[in-house]
N, CA, C, O and CB atoms as a CASP TS submission, in Angstrom:
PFRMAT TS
TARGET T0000
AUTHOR 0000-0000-0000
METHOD Language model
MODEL 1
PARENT N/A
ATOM      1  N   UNK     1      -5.844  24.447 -28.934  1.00  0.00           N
ATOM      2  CA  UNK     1      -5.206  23.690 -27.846  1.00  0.00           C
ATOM      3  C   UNK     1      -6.275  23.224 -26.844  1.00  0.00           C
ATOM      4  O   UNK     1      -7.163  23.868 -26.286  1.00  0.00           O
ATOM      5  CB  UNK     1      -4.120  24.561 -27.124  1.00  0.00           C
ATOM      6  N   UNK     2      -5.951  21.961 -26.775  1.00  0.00           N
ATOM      7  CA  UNK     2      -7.257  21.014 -25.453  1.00  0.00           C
ATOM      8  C   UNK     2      -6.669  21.880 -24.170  1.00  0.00           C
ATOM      9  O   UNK     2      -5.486  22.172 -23.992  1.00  0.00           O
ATOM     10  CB  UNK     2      -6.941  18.577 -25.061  1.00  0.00           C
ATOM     11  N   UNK     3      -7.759  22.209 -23.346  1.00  0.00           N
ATOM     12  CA  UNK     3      -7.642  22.771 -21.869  1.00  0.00           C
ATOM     13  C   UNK     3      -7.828  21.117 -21.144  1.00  0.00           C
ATOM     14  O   UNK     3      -8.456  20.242 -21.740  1.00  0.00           O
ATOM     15  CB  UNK     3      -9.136  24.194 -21.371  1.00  0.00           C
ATOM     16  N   UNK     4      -7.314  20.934 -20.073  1.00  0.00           N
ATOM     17  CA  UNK     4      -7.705  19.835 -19.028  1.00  0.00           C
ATOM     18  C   UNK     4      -8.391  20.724 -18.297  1.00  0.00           C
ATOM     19  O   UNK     4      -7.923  21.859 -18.214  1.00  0.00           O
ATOM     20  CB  UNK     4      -6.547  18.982 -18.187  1.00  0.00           C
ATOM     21  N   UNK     5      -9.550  20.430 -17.662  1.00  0.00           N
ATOM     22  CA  UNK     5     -10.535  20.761 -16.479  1.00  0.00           C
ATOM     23  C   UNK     5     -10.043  20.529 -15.311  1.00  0.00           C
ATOM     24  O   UNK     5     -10.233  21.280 -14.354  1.00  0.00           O
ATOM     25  CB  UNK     5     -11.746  20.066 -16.476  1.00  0.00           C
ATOM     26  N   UNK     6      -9.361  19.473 -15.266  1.00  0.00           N
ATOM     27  CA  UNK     6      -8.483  19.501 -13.568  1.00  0.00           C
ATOM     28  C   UNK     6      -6.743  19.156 -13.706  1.00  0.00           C
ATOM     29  O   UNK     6      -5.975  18.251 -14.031  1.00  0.00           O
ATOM     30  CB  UNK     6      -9.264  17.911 -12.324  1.00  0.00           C
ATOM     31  N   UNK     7      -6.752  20.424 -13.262  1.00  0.00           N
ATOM     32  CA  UNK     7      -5.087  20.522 -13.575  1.00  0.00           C
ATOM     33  C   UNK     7      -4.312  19.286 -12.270  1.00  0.00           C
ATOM     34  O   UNK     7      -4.311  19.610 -11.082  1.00  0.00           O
ATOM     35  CB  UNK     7      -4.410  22.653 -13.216  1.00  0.00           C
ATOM     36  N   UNK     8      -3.699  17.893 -12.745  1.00  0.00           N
ATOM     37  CA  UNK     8      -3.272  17.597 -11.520  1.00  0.00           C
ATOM     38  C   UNK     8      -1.774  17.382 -12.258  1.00  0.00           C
ATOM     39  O   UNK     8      -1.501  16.737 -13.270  1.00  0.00           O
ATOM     40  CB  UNK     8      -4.119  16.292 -10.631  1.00  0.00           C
ATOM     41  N   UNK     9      -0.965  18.115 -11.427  1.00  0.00           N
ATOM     42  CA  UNK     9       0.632  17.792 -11.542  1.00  0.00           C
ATOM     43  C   UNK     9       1.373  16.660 -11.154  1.00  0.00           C
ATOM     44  O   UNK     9       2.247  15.903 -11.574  1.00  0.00           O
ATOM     45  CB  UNK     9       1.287  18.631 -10.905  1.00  0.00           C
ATOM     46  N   UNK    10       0.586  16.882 -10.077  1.00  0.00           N
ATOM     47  CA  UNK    10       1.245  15.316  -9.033  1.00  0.00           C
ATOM     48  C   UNK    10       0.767  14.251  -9.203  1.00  0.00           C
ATOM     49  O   UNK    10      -0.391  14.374  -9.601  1.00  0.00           O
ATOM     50  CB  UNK    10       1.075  15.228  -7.502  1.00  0.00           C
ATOM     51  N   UNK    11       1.093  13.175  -9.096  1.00  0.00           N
ATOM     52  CA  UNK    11      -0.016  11.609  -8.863  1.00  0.00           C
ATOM     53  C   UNK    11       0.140  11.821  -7.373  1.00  0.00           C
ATOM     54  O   UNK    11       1.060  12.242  -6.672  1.00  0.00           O
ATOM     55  CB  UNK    11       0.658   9.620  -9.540  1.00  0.00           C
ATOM     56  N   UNK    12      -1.537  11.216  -7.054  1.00  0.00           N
ATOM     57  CA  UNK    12      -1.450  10.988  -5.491  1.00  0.00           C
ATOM     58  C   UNK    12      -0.878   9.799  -4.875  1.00  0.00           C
ATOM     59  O   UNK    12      -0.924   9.471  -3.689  1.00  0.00           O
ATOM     60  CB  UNK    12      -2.712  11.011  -4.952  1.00  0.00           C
ATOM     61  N   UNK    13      -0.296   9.166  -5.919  1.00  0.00           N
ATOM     62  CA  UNK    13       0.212   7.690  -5.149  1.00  0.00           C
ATOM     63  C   UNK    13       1.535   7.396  -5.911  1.00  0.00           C
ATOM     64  O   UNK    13       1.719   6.599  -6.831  1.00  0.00           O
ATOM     65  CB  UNK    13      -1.000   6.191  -5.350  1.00  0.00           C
ATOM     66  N   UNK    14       2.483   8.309  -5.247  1.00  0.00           N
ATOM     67  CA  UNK    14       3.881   7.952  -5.958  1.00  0.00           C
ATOM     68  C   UNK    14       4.528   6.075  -5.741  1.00  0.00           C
ATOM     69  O   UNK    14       5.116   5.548  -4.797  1.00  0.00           O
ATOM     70  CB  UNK    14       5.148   9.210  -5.085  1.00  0.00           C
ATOM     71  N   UNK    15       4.147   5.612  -6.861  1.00  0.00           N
ATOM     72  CA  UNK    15       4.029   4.282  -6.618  1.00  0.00           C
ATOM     73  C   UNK    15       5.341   4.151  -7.646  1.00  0.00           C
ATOM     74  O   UNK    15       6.141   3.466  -7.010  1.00  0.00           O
ATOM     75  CB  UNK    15       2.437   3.484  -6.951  1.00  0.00           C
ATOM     76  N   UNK    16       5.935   4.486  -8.933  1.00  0.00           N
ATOM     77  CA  UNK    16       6.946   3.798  -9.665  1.00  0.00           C
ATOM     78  C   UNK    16       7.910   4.455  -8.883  1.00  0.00           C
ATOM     79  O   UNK    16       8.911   3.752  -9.027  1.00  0.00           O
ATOM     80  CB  UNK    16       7.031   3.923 -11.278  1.00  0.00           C
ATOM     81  N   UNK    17       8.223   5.460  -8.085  1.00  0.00           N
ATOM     82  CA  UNK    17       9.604   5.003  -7.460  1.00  0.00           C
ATOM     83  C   UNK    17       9.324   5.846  -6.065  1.00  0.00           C
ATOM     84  O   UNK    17       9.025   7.002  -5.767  1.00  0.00           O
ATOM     85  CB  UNK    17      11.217   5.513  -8.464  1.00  0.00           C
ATOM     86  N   UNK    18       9.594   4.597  -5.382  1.00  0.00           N
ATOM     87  CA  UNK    18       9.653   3.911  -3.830  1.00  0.00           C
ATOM     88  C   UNK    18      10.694   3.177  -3.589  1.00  0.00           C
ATOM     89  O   UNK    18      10.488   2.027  -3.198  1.00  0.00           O
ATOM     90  CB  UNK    18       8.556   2.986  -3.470  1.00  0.00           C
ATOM     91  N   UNK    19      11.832   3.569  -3.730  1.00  0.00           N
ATOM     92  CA  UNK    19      13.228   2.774  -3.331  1.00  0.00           C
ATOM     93  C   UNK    19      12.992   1.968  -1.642  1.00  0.00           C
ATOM     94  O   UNK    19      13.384   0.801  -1.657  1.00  0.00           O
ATOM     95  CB  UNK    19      14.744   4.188  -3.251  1.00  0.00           C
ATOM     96  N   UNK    20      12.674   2.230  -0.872  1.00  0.00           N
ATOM     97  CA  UNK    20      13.017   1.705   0.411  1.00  0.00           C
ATOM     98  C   UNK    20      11.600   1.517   1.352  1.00  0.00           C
ATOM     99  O   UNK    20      11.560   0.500   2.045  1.00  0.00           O
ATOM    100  CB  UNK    20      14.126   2.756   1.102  1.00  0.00           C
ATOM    101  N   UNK    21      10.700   2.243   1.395  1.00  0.00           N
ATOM    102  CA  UNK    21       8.912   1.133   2.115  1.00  0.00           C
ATOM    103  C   UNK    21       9.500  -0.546   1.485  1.00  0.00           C
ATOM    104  O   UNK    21      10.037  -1.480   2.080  1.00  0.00           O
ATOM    105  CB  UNK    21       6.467   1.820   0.735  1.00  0.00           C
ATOM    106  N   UNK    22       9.172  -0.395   0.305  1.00  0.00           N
ATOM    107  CA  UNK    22       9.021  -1.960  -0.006  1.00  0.00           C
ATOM    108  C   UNK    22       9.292  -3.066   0.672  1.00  0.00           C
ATOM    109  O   UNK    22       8.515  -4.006   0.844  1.00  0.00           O
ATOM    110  CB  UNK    22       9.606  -2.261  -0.894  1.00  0.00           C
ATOM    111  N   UNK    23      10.974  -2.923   1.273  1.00  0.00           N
ATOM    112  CA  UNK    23      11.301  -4.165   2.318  1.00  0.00           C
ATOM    113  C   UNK    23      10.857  -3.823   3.150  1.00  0.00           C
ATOM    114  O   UNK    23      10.326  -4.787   3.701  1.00  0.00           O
ATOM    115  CB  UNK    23      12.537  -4.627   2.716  1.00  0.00           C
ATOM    116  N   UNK    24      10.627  -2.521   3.950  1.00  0.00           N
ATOM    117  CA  UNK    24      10.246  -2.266   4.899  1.00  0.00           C
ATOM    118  C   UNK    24       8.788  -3.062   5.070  1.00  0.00           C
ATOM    119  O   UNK    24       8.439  -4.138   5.554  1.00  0.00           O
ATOM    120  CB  UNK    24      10.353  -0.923   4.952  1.00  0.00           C
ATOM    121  N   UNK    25       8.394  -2.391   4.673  1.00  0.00           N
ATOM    122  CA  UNK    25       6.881  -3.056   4.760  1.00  0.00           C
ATOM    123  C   UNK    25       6.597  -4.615   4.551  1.00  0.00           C
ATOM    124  O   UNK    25       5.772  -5.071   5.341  1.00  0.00           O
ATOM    125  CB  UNK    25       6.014  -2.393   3.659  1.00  0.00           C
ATOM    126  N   UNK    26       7.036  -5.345   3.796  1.00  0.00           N
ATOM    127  CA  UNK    26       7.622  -6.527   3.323  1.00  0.00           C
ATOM    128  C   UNK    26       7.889  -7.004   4.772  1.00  0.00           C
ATOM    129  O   UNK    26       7.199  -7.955   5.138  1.00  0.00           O
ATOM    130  CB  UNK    26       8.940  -6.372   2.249  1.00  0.00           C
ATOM    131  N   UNK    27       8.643  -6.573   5.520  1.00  0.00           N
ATOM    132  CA  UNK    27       9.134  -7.401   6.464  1.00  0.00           C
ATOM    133  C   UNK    27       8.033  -6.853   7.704  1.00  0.00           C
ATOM    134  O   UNK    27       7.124  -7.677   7.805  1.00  0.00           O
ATOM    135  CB  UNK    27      10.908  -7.206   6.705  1.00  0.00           C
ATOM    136  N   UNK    28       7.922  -6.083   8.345  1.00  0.00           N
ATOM    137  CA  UNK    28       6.625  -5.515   9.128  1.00  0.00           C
ATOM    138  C   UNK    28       5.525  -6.610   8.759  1.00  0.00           C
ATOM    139  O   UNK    28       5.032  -7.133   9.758  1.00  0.00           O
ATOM    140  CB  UNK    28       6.106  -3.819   8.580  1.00  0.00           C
ATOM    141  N   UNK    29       4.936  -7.161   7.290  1.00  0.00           N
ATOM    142  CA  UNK    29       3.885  -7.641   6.979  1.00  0.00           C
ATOM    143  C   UNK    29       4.147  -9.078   7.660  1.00  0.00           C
ATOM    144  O   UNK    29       3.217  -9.815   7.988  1.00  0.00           O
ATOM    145  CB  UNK    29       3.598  -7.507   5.481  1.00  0.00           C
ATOM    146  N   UNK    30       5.757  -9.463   7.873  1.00  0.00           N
ATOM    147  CA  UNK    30       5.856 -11.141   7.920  1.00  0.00           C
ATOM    148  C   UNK    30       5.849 -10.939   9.006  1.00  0.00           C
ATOM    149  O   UNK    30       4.980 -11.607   9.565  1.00  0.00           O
ATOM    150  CB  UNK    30       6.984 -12.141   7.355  1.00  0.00           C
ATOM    151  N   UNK    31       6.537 -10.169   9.814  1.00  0.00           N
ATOM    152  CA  UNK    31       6.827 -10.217  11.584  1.00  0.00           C
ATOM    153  C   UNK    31       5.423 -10.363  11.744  1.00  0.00           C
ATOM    154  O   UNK    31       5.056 -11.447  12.196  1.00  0.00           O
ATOM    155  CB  UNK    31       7.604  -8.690  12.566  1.00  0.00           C
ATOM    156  N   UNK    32       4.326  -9.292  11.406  1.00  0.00           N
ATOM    157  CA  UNK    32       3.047  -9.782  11.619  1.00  0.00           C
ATOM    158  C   UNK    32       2.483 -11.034  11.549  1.00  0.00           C
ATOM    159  O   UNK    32       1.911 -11.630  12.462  1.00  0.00           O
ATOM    160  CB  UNK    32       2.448  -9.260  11.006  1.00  0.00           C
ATOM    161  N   UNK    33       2.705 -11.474  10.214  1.00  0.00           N
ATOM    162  CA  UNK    33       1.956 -13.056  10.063  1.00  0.00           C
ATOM    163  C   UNK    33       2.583 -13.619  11.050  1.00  0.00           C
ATOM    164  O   UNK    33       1.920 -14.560  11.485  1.00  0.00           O
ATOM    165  CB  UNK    33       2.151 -14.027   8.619  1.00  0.00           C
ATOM    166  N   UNK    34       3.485 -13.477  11.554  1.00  0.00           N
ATOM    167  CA  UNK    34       4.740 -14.694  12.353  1.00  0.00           C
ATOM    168  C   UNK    34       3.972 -14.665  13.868  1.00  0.00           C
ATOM    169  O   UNK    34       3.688 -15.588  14.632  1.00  0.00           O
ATOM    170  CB  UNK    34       6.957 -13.935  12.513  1.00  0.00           C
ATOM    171  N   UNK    35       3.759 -13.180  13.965  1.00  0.00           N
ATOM    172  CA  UNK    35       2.940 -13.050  15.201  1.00  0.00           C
ATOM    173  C   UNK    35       1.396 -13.790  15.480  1.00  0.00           C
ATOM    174  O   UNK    35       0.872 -14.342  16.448  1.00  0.00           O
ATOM    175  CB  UNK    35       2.757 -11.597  15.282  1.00  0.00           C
ATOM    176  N   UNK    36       1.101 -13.566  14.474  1.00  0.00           N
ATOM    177  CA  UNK    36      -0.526 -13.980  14.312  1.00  0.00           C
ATOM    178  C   UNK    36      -0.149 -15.649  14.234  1.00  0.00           C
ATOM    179  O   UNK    36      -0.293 -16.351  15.234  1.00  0.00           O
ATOM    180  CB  UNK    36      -1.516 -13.203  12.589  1.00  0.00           C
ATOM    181  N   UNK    37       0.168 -16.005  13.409  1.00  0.00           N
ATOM    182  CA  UNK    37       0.263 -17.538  13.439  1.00  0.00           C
ATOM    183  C   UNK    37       0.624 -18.348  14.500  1.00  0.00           C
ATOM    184  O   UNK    37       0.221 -19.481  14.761  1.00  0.00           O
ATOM    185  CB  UNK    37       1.055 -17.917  12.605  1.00  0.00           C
ATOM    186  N   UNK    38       1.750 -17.377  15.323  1.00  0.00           N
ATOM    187  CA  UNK    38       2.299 -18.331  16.649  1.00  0.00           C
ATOM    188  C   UNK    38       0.944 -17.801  17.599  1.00  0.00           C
ATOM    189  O   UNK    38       0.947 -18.443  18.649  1.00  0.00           O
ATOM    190  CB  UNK    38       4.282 -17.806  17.473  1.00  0.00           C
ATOM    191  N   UNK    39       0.006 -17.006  17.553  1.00  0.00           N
ATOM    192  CA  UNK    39      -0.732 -16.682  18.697  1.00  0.00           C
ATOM    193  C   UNK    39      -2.294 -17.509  18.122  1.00  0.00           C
ATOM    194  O   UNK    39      -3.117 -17.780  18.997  1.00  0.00           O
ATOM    195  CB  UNK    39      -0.750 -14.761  19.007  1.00  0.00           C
ATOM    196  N   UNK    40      -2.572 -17.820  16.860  1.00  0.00           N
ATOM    197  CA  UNK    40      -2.929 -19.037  16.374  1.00  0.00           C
ATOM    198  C   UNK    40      -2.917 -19.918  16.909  1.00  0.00           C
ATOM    199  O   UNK    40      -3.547 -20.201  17.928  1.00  0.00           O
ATOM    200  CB  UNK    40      -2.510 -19.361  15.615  1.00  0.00           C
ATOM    201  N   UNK    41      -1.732 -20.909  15.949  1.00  0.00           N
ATOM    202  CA  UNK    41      -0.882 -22.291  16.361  1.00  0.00           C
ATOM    203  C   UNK    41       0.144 -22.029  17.093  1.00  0.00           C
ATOM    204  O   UNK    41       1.127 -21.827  16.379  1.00  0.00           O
ATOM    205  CB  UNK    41      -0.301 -23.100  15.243  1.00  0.00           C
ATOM    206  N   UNK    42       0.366 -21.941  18.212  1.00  0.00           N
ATOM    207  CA  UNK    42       1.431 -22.144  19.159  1.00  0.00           C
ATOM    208  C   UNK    42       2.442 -23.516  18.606  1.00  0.00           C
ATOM    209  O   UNK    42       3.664 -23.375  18.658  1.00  0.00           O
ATOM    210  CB  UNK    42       0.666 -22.420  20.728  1.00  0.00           C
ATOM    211  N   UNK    43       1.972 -24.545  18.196  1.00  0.00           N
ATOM    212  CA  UNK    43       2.707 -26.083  17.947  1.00  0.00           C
ATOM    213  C   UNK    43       3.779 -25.121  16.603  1.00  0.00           C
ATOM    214  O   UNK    43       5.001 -25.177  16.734  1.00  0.00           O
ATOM    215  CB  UNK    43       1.202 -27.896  17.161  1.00  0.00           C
ATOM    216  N   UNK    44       3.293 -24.469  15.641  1.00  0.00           N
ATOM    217  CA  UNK    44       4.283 -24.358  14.319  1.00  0.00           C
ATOM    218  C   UNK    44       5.952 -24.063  15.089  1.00  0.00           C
ATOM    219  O   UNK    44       7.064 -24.574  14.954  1.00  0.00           O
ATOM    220  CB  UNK    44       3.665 -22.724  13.090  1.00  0.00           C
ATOM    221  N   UNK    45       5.366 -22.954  15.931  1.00  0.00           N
ATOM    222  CA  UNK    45       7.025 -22.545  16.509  1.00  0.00           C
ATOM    223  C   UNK    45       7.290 -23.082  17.941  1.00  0.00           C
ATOM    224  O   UNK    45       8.378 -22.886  18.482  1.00  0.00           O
ATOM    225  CB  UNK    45       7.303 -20.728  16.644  1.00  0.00           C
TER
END
């Protein structure tokens, strides 16, 4: 039987299931751009 040298159980980046960050963050990322762009270009909005 193969031994593994580093036992890891966990992944450090539970990435296939994340039900709810996604929009979250998703929307946090646009309010940002929305911010940055109007403090940019004032004329867009």
């Amino acid at each position: 039987m193969l031994y593994t040298p580093r036992p890891t159980p966990q992944t450090p980046h539970p990435t296939p299931h994340t039900p709810h960050p996604k929009p979250h963050t998703l929307g946090v990322a646009l309010f940002l751009w929305e911010l940055l762009s109007c403090a940019i270009n004032p004329h867009w909005f």
